[in-house]
C-alpha positions in Angstrom: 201.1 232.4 -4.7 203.0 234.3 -2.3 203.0 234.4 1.5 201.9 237.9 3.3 202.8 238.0 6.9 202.0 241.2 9.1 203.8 242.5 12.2 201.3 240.3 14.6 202.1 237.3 12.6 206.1 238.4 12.9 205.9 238.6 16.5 204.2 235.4 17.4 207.3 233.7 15.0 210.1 235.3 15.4 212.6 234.6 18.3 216.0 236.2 19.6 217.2 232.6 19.2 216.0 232.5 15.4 217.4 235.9 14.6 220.9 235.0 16.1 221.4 232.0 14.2 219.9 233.6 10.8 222.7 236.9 11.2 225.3 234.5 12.0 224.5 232.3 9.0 224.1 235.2 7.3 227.5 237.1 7.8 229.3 233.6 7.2 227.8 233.2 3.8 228.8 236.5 2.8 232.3 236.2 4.1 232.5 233.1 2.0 231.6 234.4 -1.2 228.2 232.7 -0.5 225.9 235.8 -0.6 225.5 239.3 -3.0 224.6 242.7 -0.8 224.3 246.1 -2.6 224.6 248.5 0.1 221.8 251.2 1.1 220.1 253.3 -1.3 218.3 256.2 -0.2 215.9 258.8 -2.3 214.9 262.0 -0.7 211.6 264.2 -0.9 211.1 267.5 1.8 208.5 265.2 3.2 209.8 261.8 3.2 212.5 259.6 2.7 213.0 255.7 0.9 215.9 253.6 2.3 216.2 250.1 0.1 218.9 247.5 1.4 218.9 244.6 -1.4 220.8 241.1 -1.7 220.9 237.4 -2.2 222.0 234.0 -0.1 223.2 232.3 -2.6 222.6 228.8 -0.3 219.6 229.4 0.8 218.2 230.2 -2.5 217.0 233.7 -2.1 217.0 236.6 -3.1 215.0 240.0 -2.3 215.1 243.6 -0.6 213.8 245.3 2.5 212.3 248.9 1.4 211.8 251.2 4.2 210.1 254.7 4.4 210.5 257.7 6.6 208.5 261.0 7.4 207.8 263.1 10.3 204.4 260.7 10.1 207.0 257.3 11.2 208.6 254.6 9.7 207.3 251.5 7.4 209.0 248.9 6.5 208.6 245.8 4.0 210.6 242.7 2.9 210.2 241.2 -0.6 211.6 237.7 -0.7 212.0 236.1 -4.1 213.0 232.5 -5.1 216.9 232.8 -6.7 216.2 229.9 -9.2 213.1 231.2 -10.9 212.6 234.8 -9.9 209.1 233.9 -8.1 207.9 235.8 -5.4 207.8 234.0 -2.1 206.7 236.2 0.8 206.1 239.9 1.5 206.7 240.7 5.1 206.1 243.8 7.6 208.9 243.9 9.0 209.6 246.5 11.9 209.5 243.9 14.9 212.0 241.8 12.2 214.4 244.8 11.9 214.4 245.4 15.4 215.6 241.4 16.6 218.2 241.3 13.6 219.8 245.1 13.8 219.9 243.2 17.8 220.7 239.7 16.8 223.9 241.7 14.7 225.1 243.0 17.9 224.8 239.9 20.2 226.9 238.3 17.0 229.7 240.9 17.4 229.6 240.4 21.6 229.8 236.7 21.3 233.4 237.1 19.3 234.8 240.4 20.4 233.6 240.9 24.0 235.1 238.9 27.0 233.7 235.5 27.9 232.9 237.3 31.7 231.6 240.3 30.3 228.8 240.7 32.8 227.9 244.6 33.1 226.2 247.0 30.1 226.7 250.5 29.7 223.5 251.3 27.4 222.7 254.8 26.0 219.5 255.2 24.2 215.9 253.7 25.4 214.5 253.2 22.5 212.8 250.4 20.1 216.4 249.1 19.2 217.5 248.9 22.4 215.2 246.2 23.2 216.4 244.1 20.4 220.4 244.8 21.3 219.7 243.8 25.1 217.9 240.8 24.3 220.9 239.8 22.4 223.6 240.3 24.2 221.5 238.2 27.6 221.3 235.5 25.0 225.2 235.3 24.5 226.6 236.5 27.9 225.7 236.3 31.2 224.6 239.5 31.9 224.1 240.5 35.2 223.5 244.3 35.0 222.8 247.2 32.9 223.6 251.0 33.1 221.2 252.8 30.8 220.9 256.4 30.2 219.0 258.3 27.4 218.8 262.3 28.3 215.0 261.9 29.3 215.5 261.3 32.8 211.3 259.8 32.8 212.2 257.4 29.8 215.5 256.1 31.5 213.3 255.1 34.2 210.3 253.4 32.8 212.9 251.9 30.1 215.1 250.6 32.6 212.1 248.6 34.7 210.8 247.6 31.1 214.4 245.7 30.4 214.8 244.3 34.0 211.4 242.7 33.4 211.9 241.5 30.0 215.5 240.1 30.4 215.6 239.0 33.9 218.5 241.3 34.8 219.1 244.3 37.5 218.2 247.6 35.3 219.4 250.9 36.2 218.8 254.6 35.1 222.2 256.1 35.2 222.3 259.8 35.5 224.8 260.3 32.7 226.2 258.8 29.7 229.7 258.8 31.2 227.8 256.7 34.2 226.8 254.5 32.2 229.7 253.6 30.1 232.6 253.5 32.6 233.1 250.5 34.3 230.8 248.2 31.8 232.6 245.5 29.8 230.3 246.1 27.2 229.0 249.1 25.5 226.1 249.6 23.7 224.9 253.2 21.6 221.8 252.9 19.8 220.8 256.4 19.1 220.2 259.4 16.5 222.7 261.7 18.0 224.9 264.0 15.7 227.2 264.3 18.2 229.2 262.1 19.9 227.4 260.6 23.1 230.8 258.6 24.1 233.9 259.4 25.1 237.4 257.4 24.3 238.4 258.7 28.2 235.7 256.8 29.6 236.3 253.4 27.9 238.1 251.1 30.4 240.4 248.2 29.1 238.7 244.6 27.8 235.7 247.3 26.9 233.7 245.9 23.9 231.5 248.7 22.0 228.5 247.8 19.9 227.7 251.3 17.8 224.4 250.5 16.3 222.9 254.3 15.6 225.3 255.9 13.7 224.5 254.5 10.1 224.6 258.0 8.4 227.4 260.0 7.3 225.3 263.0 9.8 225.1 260.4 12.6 227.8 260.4 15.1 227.6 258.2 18.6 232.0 258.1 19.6 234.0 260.6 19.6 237.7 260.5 17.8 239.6 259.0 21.0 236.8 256.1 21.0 237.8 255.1 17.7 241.2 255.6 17.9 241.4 253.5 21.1 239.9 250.2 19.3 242.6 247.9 18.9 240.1 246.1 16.4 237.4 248.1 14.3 234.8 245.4 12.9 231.7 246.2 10.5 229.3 244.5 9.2 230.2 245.7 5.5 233.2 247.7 4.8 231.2 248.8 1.2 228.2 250.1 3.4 230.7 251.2 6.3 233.2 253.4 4.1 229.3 255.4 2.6 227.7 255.7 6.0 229.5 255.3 8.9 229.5 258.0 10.7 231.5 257.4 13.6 234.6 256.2 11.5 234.3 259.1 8.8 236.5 261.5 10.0 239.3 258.7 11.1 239.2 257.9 7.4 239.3 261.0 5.9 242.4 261.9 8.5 244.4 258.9 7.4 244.0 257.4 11.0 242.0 254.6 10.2 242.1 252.5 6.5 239.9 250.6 4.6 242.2 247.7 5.2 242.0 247.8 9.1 238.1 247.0 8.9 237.7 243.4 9.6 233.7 242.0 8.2 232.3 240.7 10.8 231.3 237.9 8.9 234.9 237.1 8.1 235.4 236.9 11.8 232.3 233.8 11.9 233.9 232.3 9.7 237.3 232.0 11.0 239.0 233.8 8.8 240.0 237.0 10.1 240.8 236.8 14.2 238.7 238.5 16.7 239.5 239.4 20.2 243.5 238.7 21.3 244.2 240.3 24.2 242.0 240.4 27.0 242.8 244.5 27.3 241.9 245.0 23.9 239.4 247.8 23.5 237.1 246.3 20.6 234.3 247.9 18.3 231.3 246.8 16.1 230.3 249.6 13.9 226.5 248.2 12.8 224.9 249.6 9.7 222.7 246.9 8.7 222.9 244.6 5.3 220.0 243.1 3.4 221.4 239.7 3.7 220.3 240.1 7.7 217.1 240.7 6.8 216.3 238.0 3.9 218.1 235.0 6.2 215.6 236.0 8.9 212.4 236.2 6.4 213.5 233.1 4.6 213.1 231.1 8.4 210.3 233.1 9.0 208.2 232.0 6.1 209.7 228.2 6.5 208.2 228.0 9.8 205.1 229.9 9.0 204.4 227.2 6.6 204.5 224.7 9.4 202.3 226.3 11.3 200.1 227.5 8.8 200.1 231.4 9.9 200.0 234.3 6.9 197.7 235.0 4.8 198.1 234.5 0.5 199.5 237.7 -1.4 198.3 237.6 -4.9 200.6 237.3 -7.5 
């Protein structure tokens, strides 16, 4: 029999700490040959939408799929976790609070090898769910000391910026603009729905690192052309899902200003194969779209220690 785990029994497992160390696992195996991830499939109604990210870690003996829906009414979201040797269901999982800490846990993965050791300062636009999740992060692998956040709901910024400053023990300011926000921080974090470029290359100082974590639809764009184009290094967590649905780097590809080739995995950076950061100027950029394998590393320690503890309840099967 199978293991069901809700989003209360999620929370009271799941740690930044945990997520971290399952994406990085993760993103090694995959650069290694070591895990399978078929990149996002969507179906569309006029009322609704079905987004399925599926995969395997070969290792870890898993395989399964996160399936997610969408409608005017929210989002719901479910990971299936199956054993790789016999095909046996293991665990069915809610799993918004989980997408939240590992879309995060991707970012603070990307910051650890791309942004500089003394990156201290965060330029954050949006003041949403995922922001949470990407701050968390990046306080768990740098010493952050403030944040600059700005979302165009001048209410939101406010409460949003208090909610962070108590959650992560930094200083947390509203930041009247987006251009406030993002010039002078050593990192930069966009985690929004915009259409239209919320960033501007201009404003990017040097040694900047960028973590683009909303713009995971060819519609979806967070940088503008000069941002891009300024990144002496342009990491992904997929090039396969990255060349469907990244937004922000569309339009360099289809001008012939940015290549297939130029991508580095960010996996491939983990695992010491590809270098990261080499020059302390170095404008640097994670384009985050989010792989199946992210999910399933974090479920598979997720229903280990839920075991331990004896939390879940039985799905039949």
């Amino acid at each position: 029999m199978a293991l069901f785990l809700t989003e209360a029994d999620v929370r009271r497992l799941l740690t930044m700490d945990m997520a971290l160390a399952a994406v990085e696992a993760a993103h090694r195996a995959h650069a290694l040959g070591r895990a399978i991830d078929v990149p996002r499939q969507r179906t569309r109604v006029p009322t609704a939408s079905l987004h399925i990210l599926q995969g395997a870690l070969l290792d870890e003996n898993v395989m399964g799929y996160k399936a997610y829906t969408t409608s005017k009414a929210g989002a719901r979201f479910l990971v299936h976790l199956f054993d790789a040797a016999d095909g046996r269901l293991q665990a069915v999982i809610e799993a918004d609070f989980l997408g939240m800490m590992r879309t995060g846990a991707a970012g603070g993965i990307a910051a650890k090898h791309l942004s500089r050791p003394e990156a201290a300062t965060v330029g954050l636009i949006g003041a949403g769910w995922q922001a949470q999740g990407q701050l968390e992060a990046l306080c768990k692998v740098r010493k952050i000391e403030q944040v600059r956040l700005f979302s165009r709901d001048p209410e939101k910024r406010r409460a949003a910026s208090a909610d962070f400053a108590r959650r992560c023990g930094v200083e947390a300011v509203p930041a009247d603009s987006a251009e406030a926000a993002v010039r002078g921080s050593d990192i930069v974090v966009t985690v929004t729905t915009s259409g239209t470029p919320v960033v501007r290359g201009e404003w990017l100082a040097a040694g900047t690192h960028i973590n683009a974590a909303g713009s995971n639809a060819p519609i979806r764009r967070e940088l503008d052309e000069e941002a891009v184009g300024r990144a002496a290094l342009v990491c992904v967590d997929s090039r396969a899902t990255a060349l469907r649905e990244a937004g922000d780097l569309l339009p360099a590809l289809e001008k012939g200003r940015l290549h297939a080739g130029q991508m580095v995995e960010l996996g491939e950076i983990v695992a010491g194969l590809r270098p990261g950061r080499s020059d302390a100027r170095a404008i640097t950029l994670f384009e985050s779209q989010g792989m199946a394998i992210q999910d399933l590393a974090v479920a598979r320690r997720l229903v280990d220690l839920a075991g331990e503890r004896g939390i879940g309840a039985i799905w039949p099967t």
